[in-house]
VEXDREN-2710 file (C-alpha; in Angstrom, 1 decimal):
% VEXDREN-2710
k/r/px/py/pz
1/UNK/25.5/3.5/9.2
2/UNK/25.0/4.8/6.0
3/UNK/21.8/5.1/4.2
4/UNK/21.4/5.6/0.8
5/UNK/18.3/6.4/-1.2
6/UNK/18.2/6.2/-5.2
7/UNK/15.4/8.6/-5.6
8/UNK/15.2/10.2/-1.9
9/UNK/14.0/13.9/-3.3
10/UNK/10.0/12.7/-3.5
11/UNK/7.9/13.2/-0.2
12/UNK/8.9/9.8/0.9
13/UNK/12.2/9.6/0.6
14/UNK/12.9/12.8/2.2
15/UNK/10.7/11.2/5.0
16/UNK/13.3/7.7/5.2
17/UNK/16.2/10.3/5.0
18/UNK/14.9/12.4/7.8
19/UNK/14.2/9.4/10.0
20/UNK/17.9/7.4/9.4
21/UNK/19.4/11.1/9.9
22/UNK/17.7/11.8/13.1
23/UNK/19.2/9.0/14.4
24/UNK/23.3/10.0/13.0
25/UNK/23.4/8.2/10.2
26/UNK/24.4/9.3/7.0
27/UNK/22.5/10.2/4.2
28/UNK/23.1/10.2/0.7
29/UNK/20.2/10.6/-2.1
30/UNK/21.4/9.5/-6.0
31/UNK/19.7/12.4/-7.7
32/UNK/20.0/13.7/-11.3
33/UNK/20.2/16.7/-10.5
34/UNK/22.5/17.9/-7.3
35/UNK/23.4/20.8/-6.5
36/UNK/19.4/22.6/-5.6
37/UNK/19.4/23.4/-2.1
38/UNK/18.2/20.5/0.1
39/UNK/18.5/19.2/3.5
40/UNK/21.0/15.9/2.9
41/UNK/23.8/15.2/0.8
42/UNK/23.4/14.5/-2.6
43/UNK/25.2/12.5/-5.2
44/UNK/24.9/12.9/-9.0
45/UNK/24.2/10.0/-11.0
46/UNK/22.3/9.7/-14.6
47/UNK/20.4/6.4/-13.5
48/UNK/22.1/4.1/-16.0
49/UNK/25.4/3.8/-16.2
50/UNK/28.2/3.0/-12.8
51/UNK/30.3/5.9/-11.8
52/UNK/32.0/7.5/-9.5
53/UNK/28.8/7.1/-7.6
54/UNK/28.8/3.3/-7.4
55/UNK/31.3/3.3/-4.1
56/UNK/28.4/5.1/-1.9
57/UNK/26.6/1.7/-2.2
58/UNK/29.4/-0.6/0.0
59/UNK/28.1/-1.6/3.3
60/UNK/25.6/0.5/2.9
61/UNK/21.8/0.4/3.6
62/UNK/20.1/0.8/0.1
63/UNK/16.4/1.7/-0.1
64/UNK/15.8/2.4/-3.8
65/UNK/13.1/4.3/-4.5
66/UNK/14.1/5.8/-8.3
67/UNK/11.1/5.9/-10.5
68/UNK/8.5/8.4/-12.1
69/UNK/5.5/9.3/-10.0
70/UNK/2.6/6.4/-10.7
71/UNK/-0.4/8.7/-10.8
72/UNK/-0.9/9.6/-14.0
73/UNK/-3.3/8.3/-17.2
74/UNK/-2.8/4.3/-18.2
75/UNK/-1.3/5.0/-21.7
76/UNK/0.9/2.8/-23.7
77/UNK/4.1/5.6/-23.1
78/UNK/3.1/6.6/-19.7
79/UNK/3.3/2.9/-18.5
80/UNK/6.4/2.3/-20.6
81/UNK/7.8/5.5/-18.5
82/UNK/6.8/3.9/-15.3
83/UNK/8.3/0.8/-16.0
84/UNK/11.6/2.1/-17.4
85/UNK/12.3/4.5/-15.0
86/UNK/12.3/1.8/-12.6
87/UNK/13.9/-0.9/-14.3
88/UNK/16.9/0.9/-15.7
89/UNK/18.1/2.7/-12.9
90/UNK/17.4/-0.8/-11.0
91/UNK/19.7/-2.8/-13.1
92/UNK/22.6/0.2/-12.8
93/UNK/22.4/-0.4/-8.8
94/UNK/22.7/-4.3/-9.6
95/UNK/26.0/-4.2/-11.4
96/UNK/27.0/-1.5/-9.1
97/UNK/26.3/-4.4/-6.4
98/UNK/28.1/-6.6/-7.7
99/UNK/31.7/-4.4/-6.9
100/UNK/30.3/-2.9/-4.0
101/UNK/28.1/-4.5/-1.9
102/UNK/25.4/-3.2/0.0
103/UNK/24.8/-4.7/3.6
104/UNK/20.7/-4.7/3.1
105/UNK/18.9/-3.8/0.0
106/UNK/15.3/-2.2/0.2
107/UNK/13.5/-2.8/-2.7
108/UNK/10.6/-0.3/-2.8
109/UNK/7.1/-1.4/-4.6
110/UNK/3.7/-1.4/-4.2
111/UNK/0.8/-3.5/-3.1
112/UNK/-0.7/-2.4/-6.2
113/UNK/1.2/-5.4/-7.6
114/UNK/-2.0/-7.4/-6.5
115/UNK/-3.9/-5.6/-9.1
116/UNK/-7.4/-5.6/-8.2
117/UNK/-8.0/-8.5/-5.7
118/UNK/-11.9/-7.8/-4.4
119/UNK/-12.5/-9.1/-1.2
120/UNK/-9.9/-11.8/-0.9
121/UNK/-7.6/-11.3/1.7
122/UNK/-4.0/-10.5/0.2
123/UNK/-1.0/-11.8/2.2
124/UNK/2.6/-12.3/0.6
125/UNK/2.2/-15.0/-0.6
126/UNK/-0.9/-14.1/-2.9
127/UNK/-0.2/-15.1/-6.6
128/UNK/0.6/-11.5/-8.7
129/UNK/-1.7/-11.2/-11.3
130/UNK/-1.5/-10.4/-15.1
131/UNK/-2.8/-6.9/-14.8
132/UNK/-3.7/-4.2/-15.0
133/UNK/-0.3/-3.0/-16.9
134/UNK/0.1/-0.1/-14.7
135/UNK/-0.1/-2.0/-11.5
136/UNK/1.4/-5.6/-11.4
137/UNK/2.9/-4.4/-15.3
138/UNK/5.1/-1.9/-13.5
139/UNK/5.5/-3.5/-9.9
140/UNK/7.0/-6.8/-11.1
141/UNK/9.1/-5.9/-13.4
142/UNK/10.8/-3.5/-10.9
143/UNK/10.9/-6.3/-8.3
144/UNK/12.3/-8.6/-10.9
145/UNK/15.4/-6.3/-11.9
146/UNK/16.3/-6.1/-8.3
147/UNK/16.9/-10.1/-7.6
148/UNK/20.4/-10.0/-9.4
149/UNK/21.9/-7.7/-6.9
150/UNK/24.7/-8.6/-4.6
151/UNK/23.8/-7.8/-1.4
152/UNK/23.8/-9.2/2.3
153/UNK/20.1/-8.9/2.6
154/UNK/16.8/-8.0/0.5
155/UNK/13.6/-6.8/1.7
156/UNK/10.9/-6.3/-1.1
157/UNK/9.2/-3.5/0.3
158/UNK/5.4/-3.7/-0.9
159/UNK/4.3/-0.3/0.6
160/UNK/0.2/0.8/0.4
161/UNK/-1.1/4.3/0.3
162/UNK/0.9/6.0/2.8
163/UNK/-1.1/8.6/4.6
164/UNK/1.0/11.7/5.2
165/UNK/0.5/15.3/4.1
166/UNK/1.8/16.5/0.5
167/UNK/1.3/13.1/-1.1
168/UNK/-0.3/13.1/-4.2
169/UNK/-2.7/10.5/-3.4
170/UNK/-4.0/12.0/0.3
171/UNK/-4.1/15.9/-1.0
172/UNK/-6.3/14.7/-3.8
173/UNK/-8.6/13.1/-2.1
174/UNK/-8.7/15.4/0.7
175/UNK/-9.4/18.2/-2.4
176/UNK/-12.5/16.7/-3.5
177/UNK/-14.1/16.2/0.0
178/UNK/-13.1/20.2/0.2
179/UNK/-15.1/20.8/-3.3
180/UNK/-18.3/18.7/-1.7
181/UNK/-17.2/15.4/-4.1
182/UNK/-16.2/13.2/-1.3
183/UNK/-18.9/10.5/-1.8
184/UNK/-18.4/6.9/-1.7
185/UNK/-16.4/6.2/-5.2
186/UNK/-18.6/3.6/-7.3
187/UNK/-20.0/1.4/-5.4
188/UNK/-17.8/2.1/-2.5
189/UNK/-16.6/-1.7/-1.4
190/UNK/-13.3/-1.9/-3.0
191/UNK/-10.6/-2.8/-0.6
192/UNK/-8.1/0.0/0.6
193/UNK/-5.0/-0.8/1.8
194/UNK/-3.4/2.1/3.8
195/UNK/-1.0/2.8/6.4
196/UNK/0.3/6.0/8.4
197/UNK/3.3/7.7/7.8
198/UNK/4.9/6.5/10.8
199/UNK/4.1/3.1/11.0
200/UNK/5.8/3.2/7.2
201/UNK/8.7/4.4/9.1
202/UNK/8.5/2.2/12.1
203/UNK/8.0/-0.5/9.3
204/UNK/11.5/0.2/7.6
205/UNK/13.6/0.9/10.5
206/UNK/12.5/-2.8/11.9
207/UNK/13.3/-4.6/8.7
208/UNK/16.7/-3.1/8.9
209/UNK/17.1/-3.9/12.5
210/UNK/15.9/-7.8/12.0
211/UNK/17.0/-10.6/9.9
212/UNK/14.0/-10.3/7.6
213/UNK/13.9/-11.2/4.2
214/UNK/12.1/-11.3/1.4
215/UNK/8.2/-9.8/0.6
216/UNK/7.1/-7.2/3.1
217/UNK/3.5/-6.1/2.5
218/UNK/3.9/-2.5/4.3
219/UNK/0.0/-1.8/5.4
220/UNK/-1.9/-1.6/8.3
221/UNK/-3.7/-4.4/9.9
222/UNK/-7.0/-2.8/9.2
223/UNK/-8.0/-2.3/5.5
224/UNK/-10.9/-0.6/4.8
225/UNK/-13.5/-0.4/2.2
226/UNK/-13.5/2.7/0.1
227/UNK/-17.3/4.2/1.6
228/UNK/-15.6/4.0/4.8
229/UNK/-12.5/5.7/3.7
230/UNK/-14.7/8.6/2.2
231/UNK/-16.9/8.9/5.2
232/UNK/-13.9/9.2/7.6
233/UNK/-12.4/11.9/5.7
234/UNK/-15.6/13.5/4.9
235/UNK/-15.8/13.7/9.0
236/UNK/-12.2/15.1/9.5
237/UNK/-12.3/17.9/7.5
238/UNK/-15.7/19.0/8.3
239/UNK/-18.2/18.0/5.2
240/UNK/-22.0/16.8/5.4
241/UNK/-22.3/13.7/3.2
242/UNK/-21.9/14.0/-0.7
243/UNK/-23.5/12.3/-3.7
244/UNK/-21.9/8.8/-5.1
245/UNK/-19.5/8.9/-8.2
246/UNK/-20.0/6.8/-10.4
247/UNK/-16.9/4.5/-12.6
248/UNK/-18.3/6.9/-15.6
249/UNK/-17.6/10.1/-14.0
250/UNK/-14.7/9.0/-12.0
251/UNK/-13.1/7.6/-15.1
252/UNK/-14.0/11.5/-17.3
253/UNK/-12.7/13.0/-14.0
254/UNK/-9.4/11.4/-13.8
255/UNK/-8.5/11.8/-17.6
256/UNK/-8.8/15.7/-17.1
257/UNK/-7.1/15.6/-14.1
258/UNK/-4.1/13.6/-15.8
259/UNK/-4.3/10.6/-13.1
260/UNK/-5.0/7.0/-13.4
261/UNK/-8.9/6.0/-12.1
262/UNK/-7.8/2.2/-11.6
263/UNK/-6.1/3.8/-8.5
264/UNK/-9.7/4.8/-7.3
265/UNK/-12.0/1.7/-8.8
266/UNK/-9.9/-1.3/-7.7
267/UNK/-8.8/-2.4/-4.5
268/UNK/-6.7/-4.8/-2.3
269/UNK/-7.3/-5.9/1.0
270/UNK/-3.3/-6.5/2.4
271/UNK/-2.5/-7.7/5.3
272/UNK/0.9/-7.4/6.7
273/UNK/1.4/-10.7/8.0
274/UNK/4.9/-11.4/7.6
275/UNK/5.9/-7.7/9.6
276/UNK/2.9/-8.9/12.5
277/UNK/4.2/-12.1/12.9
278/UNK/7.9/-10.8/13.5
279/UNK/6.7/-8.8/16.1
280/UNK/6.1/-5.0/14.7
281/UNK/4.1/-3.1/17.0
282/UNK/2.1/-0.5/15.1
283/UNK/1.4/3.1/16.7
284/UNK/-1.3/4.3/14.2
285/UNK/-3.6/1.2/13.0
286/UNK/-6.4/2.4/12.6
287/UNK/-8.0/4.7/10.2
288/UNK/-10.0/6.9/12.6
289/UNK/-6.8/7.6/14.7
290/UNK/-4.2/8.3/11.7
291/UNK/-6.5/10.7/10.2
292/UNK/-6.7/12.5/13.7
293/UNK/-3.5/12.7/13.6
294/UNK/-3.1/14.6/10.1
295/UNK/-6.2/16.5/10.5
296/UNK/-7.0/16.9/13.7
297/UNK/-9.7/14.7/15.8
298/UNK/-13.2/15.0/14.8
END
């Protein structure tokens, strides 16, 4: 089988690549820029127009992951960037599809396409709402450029925070628990949706394996609020308990740190129904046990 990844140089992709490869499959990441040393074979494209790169996508499994890194301050150009850099080198793989036809496409998004849902429970077949631009604004549209592809199958793969080490996400947090600023965030209730590295993976390889369709939401069966969150890392990496911050300060914080503080303040609590009900067994679902795995138990 071969398995290829628009955007496989990111943490996560080289993750999926890793996985399919372990198993003797072949690999090929669409990359702008080949040629740097790196463990699986790469394929030059510009992400817009179809070349000579177009003919890796026939019968292939394609997980498309291109697009800039999310975390980074709400303006008007950075969310334009987000959205672009989705949604162009989306619509190249579409025409591309349309002479050579992948046997499943893997849409990748994000449960942040719920924007921020408070304590309802989100399944996938929650209503996406308007906002905020740099959730729902970028997720949709991404989603949206996919449906013209020609393809055998599409999975819209809605993934949460994926716990792993060297994501941007987890080694930021896990920073300011370090620096004694791992208190409860605000008032510490919004919803997290999360889900181990592994059970990502175990998520993927199943949708590949079964006749699934549509909306995945890619989480573990056991959100948690953000208090808890901060308390269990606070735990694993060995800090006493730490002052509340506030939206004020979390909002001054995150402009100097160049990231987006609606990442922090709002929340989703995702269940992924659709994944339990066709049988996926999680190995990691709940947060206490995933974060003994990545830090150690307490």
């Amino acid at each position: 089988m071969k398995v290829v990844i628009p955007g496989g140089r990111g943490t996560l992709g080289q993750r999926m690549a890793a996985h399919f490869s372990s198993a003797g499959n072949d690999i090929v990441v669409l990359t702008r820029s080949p040629g740097e040393v790196f463990p699986f074979r790469q394929v030059g494209w510009d992400g817009r127009t179809v070349d000579e790169w177009a003919g890796e996508l026939e019968d292939s499994v394609l997980i498309n992951l291109a697009g800039e890194l999310v975390d980074r301050r709400p303006t008007n150009a950075n969310i334009a960037l987000l959205r672009n850099s989705r949604v162009q080198p989306t619509r190249a793989l579409v025409k591309a599809s349309h002479t050579y036809k992948p046997r499943l496409w893997v849409q990748a998004s994000s449960t942040a396409i719920y924007g921020d849902a408070g304590d309802a429970v989100i399944t996938e077949d929650a209503a996406i709402p308007s906002g905020p631009p740099q959730m729902s604004g970028v997720a949709l549209p991404w989603e949206e450029a996919a449906k013209a592809a020609t393809t055998g199958r599409q999975v819209i793969f809605r993934m949460s925070l994926v716990l792993d080490r060297n994501t941007v996400v987890l080694d930021r947090l896990a920073l300011l628990v370090r620096l004694g600023l791992g208190g409860r965030i605000s008032t510490g209730r919004q919803w997290v949706s999360w889900i181990h590295v592994r059970d990502m993976l175990r998520a993927l390889q199943f949708v590949v394996d079964n006749e699934i369709e549509g909306v995945v939401n890619v989480t573990s069966p056991n959100p948690v609020q953000n208090e808890t969150l901060m308390k269990e890392l606070r735990q694993h990496l060995n800090r006493p308990w730490a002052v509340p911050m506030p939206a004020p300060l979390v909002k001054m914080g995150a402009w100097f740190m160049g990231s987006d503080p609606e990442i922090a303040l709002t929340g989703r609590r995702c269940l992924p129904v659709r994944l339990i009900e066709a049988g996926l067994d999680f190995e990691l679902p709940h947060l206490g046990s995933a974060l003994d795995d990545l830090f150690g138990p307490v």
